[in-house]
C-alpha positions as CSV (number, residue, x, y, z in Angstrom):
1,X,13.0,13.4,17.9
2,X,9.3,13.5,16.6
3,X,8.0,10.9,14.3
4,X,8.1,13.1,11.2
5,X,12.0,13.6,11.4
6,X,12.4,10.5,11.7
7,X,10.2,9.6,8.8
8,X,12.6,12.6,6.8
9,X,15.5,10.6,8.3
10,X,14.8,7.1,7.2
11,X,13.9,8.6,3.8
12,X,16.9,10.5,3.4
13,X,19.0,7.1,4.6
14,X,20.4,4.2,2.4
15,X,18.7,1.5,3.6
16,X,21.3,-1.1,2.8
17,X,23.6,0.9,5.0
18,X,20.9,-0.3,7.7
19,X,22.1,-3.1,7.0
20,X,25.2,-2.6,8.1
21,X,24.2,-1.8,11.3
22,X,21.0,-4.2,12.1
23,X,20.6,-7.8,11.6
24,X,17.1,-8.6,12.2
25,X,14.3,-7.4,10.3
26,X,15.4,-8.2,6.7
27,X,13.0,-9.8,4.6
28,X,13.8,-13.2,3.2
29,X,15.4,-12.0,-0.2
30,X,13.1,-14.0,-2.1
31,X,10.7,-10.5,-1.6
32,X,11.3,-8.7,-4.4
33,X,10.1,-5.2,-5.8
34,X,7.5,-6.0,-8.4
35,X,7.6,-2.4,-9.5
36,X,10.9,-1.1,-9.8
37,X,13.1,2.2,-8.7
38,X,11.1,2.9,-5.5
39,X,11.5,3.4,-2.0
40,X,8.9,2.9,0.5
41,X,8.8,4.3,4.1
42,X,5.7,3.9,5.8
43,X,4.0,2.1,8.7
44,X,2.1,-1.5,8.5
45,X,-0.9,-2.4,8.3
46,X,-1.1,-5.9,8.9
47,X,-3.7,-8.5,7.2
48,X,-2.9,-12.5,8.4
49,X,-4.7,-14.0,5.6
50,X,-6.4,-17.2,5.6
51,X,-8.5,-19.4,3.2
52,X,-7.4,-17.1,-0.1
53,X,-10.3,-15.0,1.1
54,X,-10.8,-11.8,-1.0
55,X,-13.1,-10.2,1.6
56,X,-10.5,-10.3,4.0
57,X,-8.5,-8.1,1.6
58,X,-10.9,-5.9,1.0
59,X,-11.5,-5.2,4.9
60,X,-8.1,-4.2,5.2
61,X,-8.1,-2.0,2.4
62,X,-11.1,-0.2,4.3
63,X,-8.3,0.2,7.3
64,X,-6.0,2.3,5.6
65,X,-4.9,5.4,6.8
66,X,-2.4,7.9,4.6
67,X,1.1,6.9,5.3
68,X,0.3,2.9,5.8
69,X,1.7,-0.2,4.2
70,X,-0.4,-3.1,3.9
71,X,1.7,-6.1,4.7
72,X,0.0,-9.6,4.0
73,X,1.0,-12.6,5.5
74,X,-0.8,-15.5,3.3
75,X,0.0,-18.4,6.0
76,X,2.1,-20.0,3.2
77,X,0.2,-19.8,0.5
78,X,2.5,-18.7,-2.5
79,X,-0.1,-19.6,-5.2
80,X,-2.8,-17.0,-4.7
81,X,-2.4,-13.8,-5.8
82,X,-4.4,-11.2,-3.4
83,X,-2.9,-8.7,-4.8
84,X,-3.4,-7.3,-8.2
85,X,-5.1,-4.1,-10.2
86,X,-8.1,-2.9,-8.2
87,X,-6.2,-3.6,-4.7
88,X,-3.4,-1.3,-5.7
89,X,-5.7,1.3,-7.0
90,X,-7.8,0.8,-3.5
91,X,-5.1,0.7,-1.6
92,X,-2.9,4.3,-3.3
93,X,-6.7,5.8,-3.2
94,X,-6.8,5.5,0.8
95,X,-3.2,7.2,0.9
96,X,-0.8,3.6,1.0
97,X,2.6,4.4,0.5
98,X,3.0,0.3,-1.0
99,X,2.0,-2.8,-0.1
100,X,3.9,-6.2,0.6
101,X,3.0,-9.6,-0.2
102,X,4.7,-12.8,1.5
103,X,3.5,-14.7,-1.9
104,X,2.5,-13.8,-5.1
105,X,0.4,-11.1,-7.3
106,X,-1.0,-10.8,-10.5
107,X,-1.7,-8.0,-12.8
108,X,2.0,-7.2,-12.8
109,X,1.9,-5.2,-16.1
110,X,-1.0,-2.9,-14.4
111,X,1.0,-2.3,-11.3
112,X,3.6,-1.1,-13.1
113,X,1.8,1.2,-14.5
114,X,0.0,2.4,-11.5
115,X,3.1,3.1,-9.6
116,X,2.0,1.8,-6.3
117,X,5.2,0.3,-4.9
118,X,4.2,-3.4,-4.5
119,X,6.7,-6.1,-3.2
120,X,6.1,-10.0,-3.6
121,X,7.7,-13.3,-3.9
122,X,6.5,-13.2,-7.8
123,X,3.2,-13.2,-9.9
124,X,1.0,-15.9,-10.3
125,X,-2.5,-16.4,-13.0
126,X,-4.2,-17.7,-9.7
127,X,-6.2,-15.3,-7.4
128,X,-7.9,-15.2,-4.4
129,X,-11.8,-15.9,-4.0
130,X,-14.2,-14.4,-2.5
131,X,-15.8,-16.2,0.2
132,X,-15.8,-14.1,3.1
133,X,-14.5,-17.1,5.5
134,X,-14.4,-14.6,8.6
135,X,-11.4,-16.2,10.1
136,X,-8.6,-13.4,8.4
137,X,-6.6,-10.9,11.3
138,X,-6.4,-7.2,10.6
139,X,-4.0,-5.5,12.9
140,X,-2.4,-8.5,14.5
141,X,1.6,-9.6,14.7
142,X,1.9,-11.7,11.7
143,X,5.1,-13.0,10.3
144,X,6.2,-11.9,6.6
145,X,9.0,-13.3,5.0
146,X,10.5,-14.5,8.2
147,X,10.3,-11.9,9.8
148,X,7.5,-11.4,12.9
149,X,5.4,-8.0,12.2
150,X,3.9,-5.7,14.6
151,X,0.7,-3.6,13.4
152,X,2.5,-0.1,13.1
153,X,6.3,-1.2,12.3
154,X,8.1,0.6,10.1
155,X,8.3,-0.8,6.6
156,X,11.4,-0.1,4.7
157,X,11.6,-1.0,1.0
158,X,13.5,-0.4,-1.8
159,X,14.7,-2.1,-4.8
160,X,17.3,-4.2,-3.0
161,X,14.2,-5.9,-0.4
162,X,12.5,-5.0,2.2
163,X,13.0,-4.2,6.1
164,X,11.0,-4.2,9.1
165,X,12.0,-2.4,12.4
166,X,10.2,-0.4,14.8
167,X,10.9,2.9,16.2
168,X,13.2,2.0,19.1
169,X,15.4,0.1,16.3
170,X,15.4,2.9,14.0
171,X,16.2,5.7,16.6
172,X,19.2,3.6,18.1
173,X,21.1,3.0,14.1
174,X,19.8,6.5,12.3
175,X,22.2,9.1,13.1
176,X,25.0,6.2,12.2
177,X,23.8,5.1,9.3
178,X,23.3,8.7,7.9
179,X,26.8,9.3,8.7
180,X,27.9,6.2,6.8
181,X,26.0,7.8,4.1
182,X,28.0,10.7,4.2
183,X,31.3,9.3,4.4
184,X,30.9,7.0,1.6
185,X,31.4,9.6,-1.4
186,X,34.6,10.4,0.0
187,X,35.6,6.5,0.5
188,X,34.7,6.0,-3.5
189,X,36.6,9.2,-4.6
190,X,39.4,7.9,-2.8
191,X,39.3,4.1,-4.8
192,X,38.6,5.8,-7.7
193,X,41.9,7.5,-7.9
194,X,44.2,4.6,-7.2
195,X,44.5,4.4,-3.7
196,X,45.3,0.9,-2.2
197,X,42.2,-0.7,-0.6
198,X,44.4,-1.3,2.3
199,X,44.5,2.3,3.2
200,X,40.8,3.5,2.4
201,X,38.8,0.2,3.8
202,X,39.7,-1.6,7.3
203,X,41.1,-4.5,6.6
């Protein structure tokens, strides 16, 4: 399978049914979608962030190819926002499919608007500076939401969180998952119309 059927695959998947099929890789819940009904497949880009440093943003934003998700690891810090208007705009302009955030953003009303899928722990007034510390890691493993990174994952997001995997992960649980998919219209009719859960789910 070539990487852009499996790109049409993992679009065309639920990715909670992943989740029946995985467990490592999820995103502590906390991660939320800041703009809401989207679903994000794309590859990271990874930024380990240090000092609240602006410039360090803004040097990842100049790495972004069409296709990417920036995924930021702040070290912890849940105060600064290093994400907000401009970076979305920046970010959609160089073809990213959404960016995550292990901490917070600001500008939530604008990113709403913009469309940009953008996931994050929550908002915050606070921002981050820039002082151009030198001391930030583009393209390194970093760990988001407890959950260790590798620059070129795949980043699966959706309303319901977020999920990390790479391609040996998502080749081994696809055609499964898809299936599940496809069974489960069936499984609902069936409860719909009265029949005992006993003989639709296993039990």
């Amino acid at each position: 399978m070539d990487e852009s059927q499996l790109i049409e695959q993992l679009k065309a998947v639920s990715f909670p049914t992943l989740g029946h099929f995985l467990e490592e890789g999820f995103a502590d819940p906390q991660l939320r979608a800041m703009v809401p009904n989207v679903k994000v497949v794309g590859r990271a880009l990874t930024l380990k962030l240090l000092g609240a440093d602006a410039i360090a943003v803004n040097r990842a934003l100049a790495q972004i190819r069409p296709g990417d998700v920036l995924v930021i690891d702040t070290g912890g810090d849940h105060r600064h926002a290093p994400v907000g208007a401009v970076t979305s705009c920046a970010a959609r302009c160089a073809g990213a499919v959404g960016i995550v955030v292990d901490g917070a953003v600001t500008d939530l009303l604008e990113l709403r608007e913009a469309g940009l899928p953008v996931f994050a722990r929550g908002t915050s007034l606070l921002t981050t500076k820039l002082h151009g510390r030198n001391d930030s890691a583009i393209n390194q493993p970093v760990h988001c939401a407890g959950v260790m990174v590798q620059p070129g994952d795949w980043v699966l997001a959706d309303d319901n969180g977020v999920l990390f995997l790479d391609t040996a992960a998502a080749l081994a649980v696809i055609e499964q998952a898809l299936a599940s998919d496809r069974a489960e219209p069936h499984l609902l009719e069936r409860l719909c119309a009265g029949e005992p859960v006993t003989q639709v789910l296993r039990v």
